[in-house]
C-alpha positions, 0 to 999 in steps of 0.5 A: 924868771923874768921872760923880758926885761920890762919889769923894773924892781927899784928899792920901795922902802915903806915905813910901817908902824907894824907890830913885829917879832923873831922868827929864828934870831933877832933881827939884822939887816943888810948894808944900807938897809933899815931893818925896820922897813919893808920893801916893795918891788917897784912892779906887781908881777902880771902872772899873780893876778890869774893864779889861785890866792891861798894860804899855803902853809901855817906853821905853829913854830914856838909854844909860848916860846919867844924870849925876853929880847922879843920885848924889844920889838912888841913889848907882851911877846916874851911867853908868847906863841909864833907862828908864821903863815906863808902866802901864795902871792905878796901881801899889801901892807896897808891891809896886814893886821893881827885882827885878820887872823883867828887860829882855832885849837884842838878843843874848838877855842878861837883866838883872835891873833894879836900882833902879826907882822911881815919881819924879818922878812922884808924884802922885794918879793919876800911879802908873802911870810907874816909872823903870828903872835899870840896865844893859840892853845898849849902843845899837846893837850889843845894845840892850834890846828887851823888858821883863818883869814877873817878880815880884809887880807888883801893880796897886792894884786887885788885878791881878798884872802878873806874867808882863806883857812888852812890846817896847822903843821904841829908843833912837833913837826919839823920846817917845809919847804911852802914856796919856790920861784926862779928868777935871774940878776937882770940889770933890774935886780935890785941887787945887794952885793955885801952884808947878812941877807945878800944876793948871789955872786952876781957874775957867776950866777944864771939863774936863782930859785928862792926857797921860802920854808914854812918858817925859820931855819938853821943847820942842825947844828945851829949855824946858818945853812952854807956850804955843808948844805949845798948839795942836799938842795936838788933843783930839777932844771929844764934846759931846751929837750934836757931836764937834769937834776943840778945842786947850787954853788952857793946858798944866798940870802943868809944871816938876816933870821928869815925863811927865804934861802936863795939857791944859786945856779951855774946852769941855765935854764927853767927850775921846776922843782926844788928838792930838799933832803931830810934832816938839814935844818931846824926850826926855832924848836930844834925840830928837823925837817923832813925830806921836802919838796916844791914846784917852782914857779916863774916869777914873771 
């Protein structure tokens, strides 16, 4: 949560000529917005630069999976591996290339990726998820266990990812929750009333924990997630001397094919840990997640 309201979030839109794909579905933006784009907050958090960059989790989410609608956004996709990776702090775009990244199998064979990208997942404070595509090995005789950072990653902050290498959640595992921060709609937020990937009710909201899963998710039973989910979302809360456990009234940032759902909270107060119970969601190989949880960080 912003602790003043310095930080002015304004819509940066930069138009990428960058090598894209799905994650769960394909591609939809919300109103006014180009699905295309990347926006960047108008600040870079100040908190970011002292705290530890890494590569917090890398996701083998399709085995030569993506489909044929994927040609419509990089033409070699369809048959291809997907994997996404999330971030610690938000990338520079500048610096984003498939030749970053070199995923090693079981059996010691290195790939060099060949196309990565930050979409669908593309708003202010989203661009920390980027979606591998390439081949990585095949499930289960030699999959892909481990993802290195092998060029200039660059963090917005300044930080190098360079040399960053982190194991690989098998194919056969269900999504994770990888990162979570708090904040509130101030006069700032770059607020998003109506259309798919919007923001919470406005009025009705205190505070907002965003929850940023290891990739892609749907309900089991392959809609978006809502209000059948709401009270498997458990959010510890600190409230001055009180820490309660409190569930959202309403899941936000929906629709647009990404891993950022956004928990809306009636209650007041410093999120610490987000809880998510076992077998509420699917990644894009209908694999159900386990129980999962997350710290949850301040996002000034």
């Amino acid at each position: 949560m912003r602790q003043n309201n310095k930080m002015a979030k304004h819509h940066a839109p930069i138009q990428l000529l960058l090598l894209t794909v799905l994650m769960a579905g394909f591609l939809s933006a919300c109103a006014n917005r180009s699905a295309r784009a990347l926006y960047l907050s108008a600040s870079v958090p100040e908190i970011d630069k002292t705290r530890e960059t890494k590569i917090l989790t890398a996701f083998f989410g399709l085995d030569n999976g993506l489909t044929f609608r994927a040609r419509a956004i990089y033409r070699n996709a369809q048959g291809k591996d997907g994997m996404p990776l999330v971030f610690s702090h938000e990338l520079d775009p500048k610096t984003l290339q498939g030749a970053d990244f070199a995923v090693t199998t079981k059996n010691g064979k290195v790939f060099i990726v060949e196309a990565a990208s930050f979409l669908p997942a593309n708003e202010e404070f989203e661009l920390r998820t980027v979606l591998l595509i390439g081949e990585y090995g095949n499930y289960p005789d030699n999959p892909a266990v481990s993802v290195e950072v092998v060029g200039d990653l660059m963090a917005r902050t300044g930080q190098n990812f360079k040399g960053q290498r982190v194991q690989v959640i098998p194919l056969e595992e269900g999504p994770v929750l990888s990162y979570a921060e708090y904040f509130t709609l101030d006069e700032n937020y770059p607020y998003i009333a109506k259309g798919k990937g919007c923001d919470c009710p406005k009025e009705a909201t205190k505070t907002v924990v965003k929850a940023v899963w290891s990739g892609g998710v749907r309900a089991v039973n392959g809609k978006e997630l809502g209000e059948p989910e709401m009270d498997d979302f458990i959010v510890t809360l600190v409230n001055g001397s009180d820490t309660i456990k409190v569930t959202p009234f309403k899941l936000a940032d929906l629709g647009d094919s990404e891993n950022n759902i956004d928990l809306c909270l009636k209650q007041a107060g410093i999120p610490i840990l987000v809880e998510v119970k076992e077998n509420i969601a699917i990644d894009p190989n209908d694999d159900k997640n386990p129980k999962t949880q997350v710290k949850v960080l301040s996002r000034w």
